[in-house]
C-alpha positions, 0 to 999 in steps of 0.5 A, spaced: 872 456 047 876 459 041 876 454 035 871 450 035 873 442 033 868 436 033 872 433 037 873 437 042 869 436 050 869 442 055 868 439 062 867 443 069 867 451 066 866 457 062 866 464 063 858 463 061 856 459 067 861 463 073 857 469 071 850 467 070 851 462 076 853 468 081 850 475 078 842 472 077 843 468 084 846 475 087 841 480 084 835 476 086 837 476 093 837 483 093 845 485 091 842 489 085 847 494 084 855 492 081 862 495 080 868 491 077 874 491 079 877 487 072 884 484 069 886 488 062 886 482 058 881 479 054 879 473 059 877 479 064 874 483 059 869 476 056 868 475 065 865 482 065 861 482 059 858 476 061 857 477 069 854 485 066 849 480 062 846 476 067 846 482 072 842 487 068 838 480 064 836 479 072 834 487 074 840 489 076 846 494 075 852 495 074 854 502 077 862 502 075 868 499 074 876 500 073 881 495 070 887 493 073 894 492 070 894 485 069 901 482 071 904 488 074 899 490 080 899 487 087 897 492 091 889 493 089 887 498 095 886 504 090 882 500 086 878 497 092 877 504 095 874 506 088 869 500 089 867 502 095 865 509 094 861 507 088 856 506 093 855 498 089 853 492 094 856 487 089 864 487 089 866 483 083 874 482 082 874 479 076 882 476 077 885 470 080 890 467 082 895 470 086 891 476 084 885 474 088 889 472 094 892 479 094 884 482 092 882 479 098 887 480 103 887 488 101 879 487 101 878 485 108 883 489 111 878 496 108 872 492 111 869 489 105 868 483 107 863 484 111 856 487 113 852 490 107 858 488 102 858 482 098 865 481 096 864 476 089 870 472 086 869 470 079 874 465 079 876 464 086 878 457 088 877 453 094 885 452 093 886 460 095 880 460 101 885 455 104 891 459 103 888 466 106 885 462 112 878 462 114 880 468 118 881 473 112 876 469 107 869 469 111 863 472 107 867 471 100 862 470 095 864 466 089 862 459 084 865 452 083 862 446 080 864 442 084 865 442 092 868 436 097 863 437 101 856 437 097 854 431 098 856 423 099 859 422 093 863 427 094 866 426 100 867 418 098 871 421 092 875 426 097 876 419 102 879 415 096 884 423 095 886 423 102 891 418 102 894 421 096 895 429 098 898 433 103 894 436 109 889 440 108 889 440 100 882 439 097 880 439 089 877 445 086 872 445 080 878 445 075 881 438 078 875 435 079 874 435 072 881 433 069 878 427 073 870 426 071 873 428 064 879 422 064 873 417 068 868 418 062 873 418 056 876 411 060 868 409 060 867 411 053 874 406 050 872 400 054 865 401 051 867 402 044 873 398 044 881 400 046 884 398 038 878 403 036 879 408 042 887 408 039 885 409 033 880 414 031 879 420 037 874 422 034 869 416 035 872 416 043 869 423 043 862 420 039 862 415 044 863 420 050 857 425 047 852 419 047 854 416 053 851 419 059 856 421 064 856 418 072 861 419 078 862 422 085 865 428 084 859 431 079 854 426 079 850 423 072 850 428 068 851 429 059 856 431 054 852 434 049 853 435 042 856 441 041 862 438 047 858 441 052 859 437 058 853 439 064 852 438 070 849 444 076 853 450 079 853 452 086 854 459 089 858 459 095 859 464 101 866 462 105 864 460 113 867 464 118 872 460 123 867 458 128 862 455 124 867 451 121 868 443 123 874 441 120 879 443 116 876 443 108 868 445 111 869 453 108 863 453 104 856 453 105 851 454 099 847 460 097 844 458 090 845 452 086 843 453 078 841 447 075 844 443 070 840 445 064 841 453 066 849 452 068 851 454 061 850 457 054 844 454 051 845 452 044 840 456 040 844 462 044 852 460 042 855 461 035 856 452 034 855 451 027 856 445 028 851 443 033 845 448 029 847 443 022 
């Protein structure tokens, strides 16, 4: 986050938990060597310090990188060539969006996809996996905190979506949490009251952090007092056509980091607020 407010929650993500749920897995199972392929603005460079981080702290490296221009670049070939001749076994793209989607197509048109490789979106979506189709997305690496098909109470909370969106649209970690967010808030003024809701959005906010969190798309969780809301992260890789059964079935978990080591602690972050 930027500035820091006392009356301010973070729900679904950071760049802390992307990295630290992807690189730690990653490296423990034998992908210890990385190479970057980076948007140059300040988002890209904080992923890659922190993805550099969690790879080096778990024994691995990074053996190189390169920036792209960010919006400008379309056509990654060259940058993918790089990464490919550094010999690394970690192929991070750093960038997302219809960047990513490009990354992606391009990556596995050079064979990047597959075999020793893993291509990892820091910030890959389900939304761009089923734009490119299972067929160019198989063997995908990348994190979300939440997945439809988890568990059951995900997949109630899709059976209550599914009326409302188009075919073959499915949530991503980002609307998940607009929801969980929304769901607790609404529990926190009911409990507290709807006048003193209105009136003071600090006391909503006090009453969010006291309450424990519960619902189907991220389960029980807390928000805790320096805004951060926790709850696990799970390291995906994309399925291939033919292990797919429907229509949204894309993913299959490779590593799940728990809530309590998802996020930045708070003897680790720079919250004054939440040391006093």
């Amino acid at each position: 986050m930027g500035a820091a407010s006392i009356n301010s929650i973070h729900w679904s993500y950071d760049t802390y938990c992307l990295s630290h749920a992807t690189g730690e897995p990653l490296v423990k199972q034998g992908y210890d060597s990385w190479f970057f392929i980076t948007p140059n603005y300040a988002f890209g460079h904080m992923l890659q310090a922190d993805t550099t981080h969690s790879v080096e702290s778990s024994g691995g490296r990074v053996v190189g990188s390169v920036t792209y221009p960010f919006p400008e670049t379309t056509d990654f070939s060259a940058f993918l060539l790089q990464a490919q001749a550094s010999g690394a076994k970690v192929v991070a793209f750093l960038g997302a969006g219809t960047d990513f989607v490009n990354a992606v197509k391009q990556a596995a048109e050079f064979g990047l996809m597959r075999g020793r490789l893993r291509f990892v979106g820091l910030t890959g979506y389900i939304n761009s996996v089923m734009s490119l189709g299972l067929a160019a997305a198989q063997g995908l690496t990348q994190t979300e905190t939440f997945y439809w098909d988890l568990n059951d109470r995900t997949r109630a909370f899709m059976a209550r979506l599914r009326p409302e969106l188009p075919p073959n649209t499915f949530p991503c970690h980002n609307q998940a949490g607009d929801y969980s967010a929304l769901l607790h808030y609404l529990k926190a003024a009911k409990a507290i009251g709807i006048a003193r809701a209105k009136a003071s959005g600090r006391d909503a906010v006090a009453a969010m952090k006291e309450m424990p969190t519960d619902d189907d798309a991220f389960g029980t969780g807390t928000v805790r007092r320096d805004g951060r809301k926790l709850h696990p992260t799970y390291l995906f890789t994309v399925k291939s056509p033919a292990e797919s059964r429907a229509p949204g079935d894309v993913y299959k978990v490779l590593a799940v980091t728990p809530a309590e080591r998802s996020f930045r602690s708070i003897k680790d972050g720079k919250c004054m607020m939440a040391k006093s």
